[in-house]
C-alpha positions, 0 to 999 in steps of 0.5 A: 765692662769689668777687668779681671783681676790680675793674678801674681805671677807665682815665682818659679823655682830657680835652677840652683833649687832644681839642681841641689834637689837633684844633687840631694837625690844623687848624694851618694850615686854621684860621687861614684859616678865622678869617680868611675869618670875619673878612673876612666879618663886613666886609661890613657896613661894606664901602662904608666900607672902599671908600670910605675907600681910595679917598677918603681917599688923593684927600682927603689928597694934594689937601688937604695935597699939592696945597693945603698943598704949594702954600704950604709949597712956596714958597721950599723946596726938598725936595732934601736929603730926594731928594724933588722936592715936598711932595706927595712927602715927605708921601705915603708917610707919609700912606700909613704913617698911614691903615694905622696908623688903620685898624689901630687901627680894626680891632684895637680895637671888632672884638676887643671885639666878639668878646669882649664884644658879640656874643661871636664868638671864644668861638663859634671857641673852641668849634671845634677852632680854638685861641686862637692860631689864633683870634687870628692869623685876626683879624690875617692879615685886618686884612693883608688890609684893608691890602692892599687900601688900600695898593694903592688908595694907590700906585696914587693915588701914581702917578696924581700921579707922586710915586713915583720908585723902582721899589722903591715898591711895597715901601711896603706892607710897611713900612706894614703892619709900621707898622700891626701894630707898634702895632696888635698891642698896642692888640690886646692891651689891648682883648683884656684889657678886661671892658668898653669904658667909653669906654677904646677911644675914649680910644686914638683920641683920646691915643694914635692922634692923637697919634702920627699928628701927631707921628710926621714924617708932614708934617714932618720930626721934627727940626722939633718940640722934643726932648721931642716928637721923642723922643715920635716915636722912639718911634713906630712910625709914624715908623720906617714914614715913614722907611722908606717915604720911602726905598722911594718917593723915595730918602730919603737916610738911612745904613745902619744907621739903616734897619737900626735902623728896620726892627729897631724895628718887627719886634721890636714887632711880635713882643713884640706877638704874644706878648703877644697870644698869651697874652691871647687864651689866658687869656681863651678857654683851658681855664683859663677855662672850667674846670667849663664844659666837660661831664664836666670835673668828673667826671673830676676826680674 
């Protein structure tokens, strides 16, 4: 009696195969689809975003513009920084600085909510959607958030007729950028964290305050000691004001300073991503959840 050959057995395609391909497939539409996931789950502070985008810029012009301006606006004269009042010099920064903290907002207790409280993203990361597209989702709607306050913002700007460019509008790029450029790497912090343990509200209170009172939001850096303008060069949101004050009012400033301004912000923004990138791949990739996955360790076998 004859045995039959055994055949090999042909090795199965693994599940991180099926999923890239899918993900691949979905490159574009899944992005989106985390996005629109995202954007929903901010129904459930909806009036607080509304009320903050249009509250806070009436607040902050009235407050520091119109009653502050009215005491520093004696007997000083704006003309050196091409701004006619106070109420314009302060306003793009004040813009640059509600996109910082709602940055900060967003990409601090939603991402530690994703990953710890309600665990949303392992949710997404059961779907074809990658951790790329998963946390570049969360990004493009936090742009969406500043979309909306930017355009409340000008409008208010204009309302008080302190935007005397017609390249004004430009503002809500260099905000936005402001805000990614510092936003993306709390993003990445928070992202690596196992627990909260009171670190989130620590950022708030040591490095998101800070930087908002001595970034050159209400005065010009050059006003504070050395020791604290260095801390402002560092800041993205002082590159944001600076950029801002140029688009709304004519700032004068050189050539290659708005160069630098502009460089400084698009080079944090991108090491930001890529340490995003991998965090988010390190705490939903494969490597993760190896022996989680059903027939994973069968087939190495």
């Amino acid at each position: 009696m004859t045995e039959r050959p055994v055949r090999p057995r042909q090795a199965e395609p693994s599940p991180a195969a099926d999923k890239d391909a899918l993900g691949r497939a979905a490159s574009v539409r899944g992005v989106l689809f985390m996005t629109e996931r995202v954007l929903r789950s901010m129904r459930a502070y909806a009036s607080v975003i509304l009320f903050a985008s249009v509250a806070n810029p009436i607040i902050y012009i009235v407050a520091m513009g119109l009653g502050l301006g009215a005491l520093v606006g004696q007997g000083t004269s704006f003309a050196e920084y091409g701004a006619d009042s106070y109420l314009m010099y302060i306003a793009p920064g004040i813009l640059a600085a509600t996109l910082m903290m709602s940055g900060a907002i967003e990409m601090t207790f939603p991402v530690m909510e994703g990953f710890k409280w309600r665990r949303g993203y392992y949710a997404a990361q059961a779907t074809p959607l990658t951790p790329r597209q998963i946390a570049a989702g969360h990004i493009c709607a936090v742009c969406v958030r500043f979309l909306l306050h930017s355009a409340v913002f000008l409008t208010v700007m204009l309302a008080f007729g302190v935007l005397a460019s017609p390249w004004a509008f430009l503002q809500v790029l260099t905000a936005s950028m402001g805000g990614l450029a510092l936003g993306l790497p709390i993003m990445a912090y928070v992202a690596a964290l196992r627990d909260d343990r009171g670190r989130i509200a620590l950022i708030q209170r040591f490095v998101v305050m800070p930087l908002f009172l001595f970034s050159g939001t209400f005065y010009p850096l050059t006003n504070l000691p050395l020791p604290l303008q260095m801390l402002g060069w560092l800041s993205p949101l002082w590159h944001a004001n600076e950029l801002g004050r140029v688009l709304s009012f004519g700032q004068p400033t050189p050539v290659w300073l708005i160069v630098v301004h502009a460089a400084y912000l698009v080079v944090m923004i991108l090491l930001g991503w890529l340490i995003v990138q991998r965090v988010y791949t390190a705490r939903l990739g494969y490597d993760e959840w190896r022996g989680r996955v059903p027939g994973w360790r069968g087939r190495q076998a």
